[in-house]
N, C-alpha and C positions, 0 to 999 in steps of 0.2 A: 748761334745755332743751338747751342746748349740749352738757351733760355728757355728755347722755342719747345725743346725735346721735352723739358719739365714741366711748360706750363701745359702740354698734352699729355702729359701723367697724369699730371693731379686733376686733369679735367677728366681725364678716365676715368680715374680713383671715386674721384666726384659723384661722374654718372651709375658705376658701380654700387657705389654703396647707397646713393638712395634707391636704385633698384633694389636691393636687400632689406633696404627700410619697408618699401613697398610690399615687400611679399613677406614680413614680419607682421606690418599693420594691416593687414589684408589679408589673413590667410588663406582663405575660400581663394584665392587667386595665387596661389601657390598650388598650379596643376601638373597632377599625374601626367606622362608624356604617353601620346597616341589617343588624340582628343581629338574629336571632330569640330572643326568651327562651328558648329550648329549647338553642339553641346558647350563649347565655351561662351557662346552668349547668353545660354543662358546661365550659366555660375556668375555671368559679368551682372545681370540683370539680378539674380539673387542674390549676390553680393552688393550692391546698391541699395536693396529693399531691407536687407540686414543691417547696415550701416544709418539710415530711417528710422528701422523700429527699436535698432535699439538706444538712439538717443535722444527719445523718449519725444514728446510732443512743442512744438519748434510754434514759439510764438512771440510776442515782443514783450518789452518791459513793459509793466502796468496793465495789462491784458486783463478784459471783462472773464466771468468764470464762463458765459459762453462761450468764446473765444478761445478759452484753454479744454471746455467740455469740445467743441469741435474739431480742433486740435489733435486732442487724444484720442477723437472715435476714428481721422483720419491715419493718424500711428496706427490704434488697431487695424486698420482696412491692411493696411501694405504688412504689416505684422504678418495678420493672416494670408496673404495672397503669397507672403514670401513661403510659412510654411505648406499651402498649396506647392508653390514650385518645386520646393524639395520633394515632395511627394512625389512628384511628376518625375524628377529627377531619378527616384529610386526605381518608379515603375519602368523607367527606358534604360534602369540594370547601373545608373551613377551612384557613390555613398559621397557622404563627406567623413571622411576617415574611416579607418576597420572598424570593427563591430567588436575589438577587444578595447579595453580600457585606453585606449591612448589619449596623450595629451591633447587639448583643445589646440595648442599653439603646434602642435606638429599631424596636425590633421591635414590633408589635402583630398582635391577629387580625384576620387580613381572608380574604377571599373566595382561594383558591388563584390564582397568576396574576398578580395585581392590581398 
């Protein structure tokens, strides 16, 4: 019984902590609370397109330079569409963190303002 009680700890402990891994490597997903599911998908969706652009243009080993020239123009596309959505985000009154100097790793979405 004992055993049992442990191994449901540490499998808590487990699920616990890489949910904190999660919203350490993902910050954009580390949200302000009183969020409309309409406005969480799309930070989920921005956060995706972020995660994309910025590591950098995804091709195979030995890749002709069109192949990395196409590559990269498609990085750029989601690049830009991602800074599109923040825009979109800001205009329906979302930031990604205050407007005072805060840390990038303790940013989250909240209400513009806030």
């Amino acid at each position: 019984m004992a055993a049992q009680k442990s191994s449901r700890t540490v499998l808590l402990f487990a699920a616990l902590s890489l949910s904190a891994v999660a919203q350490a490597s993902f910050p954009s997903t580390a949200l302000a609370g009183g969020m409309p599911d309409a406005i969480r998908r799309e930070i989920d969706s921005i956060s995706r397109m972020n995660e994309r652009c910025r590591g950098g243009p995804r091709v195979r080993a030995g890749a002709t330079d069109a192949e990395v020239e196409k590559a990269e123009a498609e990085r750029e596309a989601v690049c830009e569409g991602r800074d599109d959505a923040i825009a979109g985000m800001r205009a329906k009154g979302w930031c990604f963190g205050k407007d005072s100097d805060e840390r990038e790793a303790d940013r989250v979405w909240r209400k513009c303002g806030k």
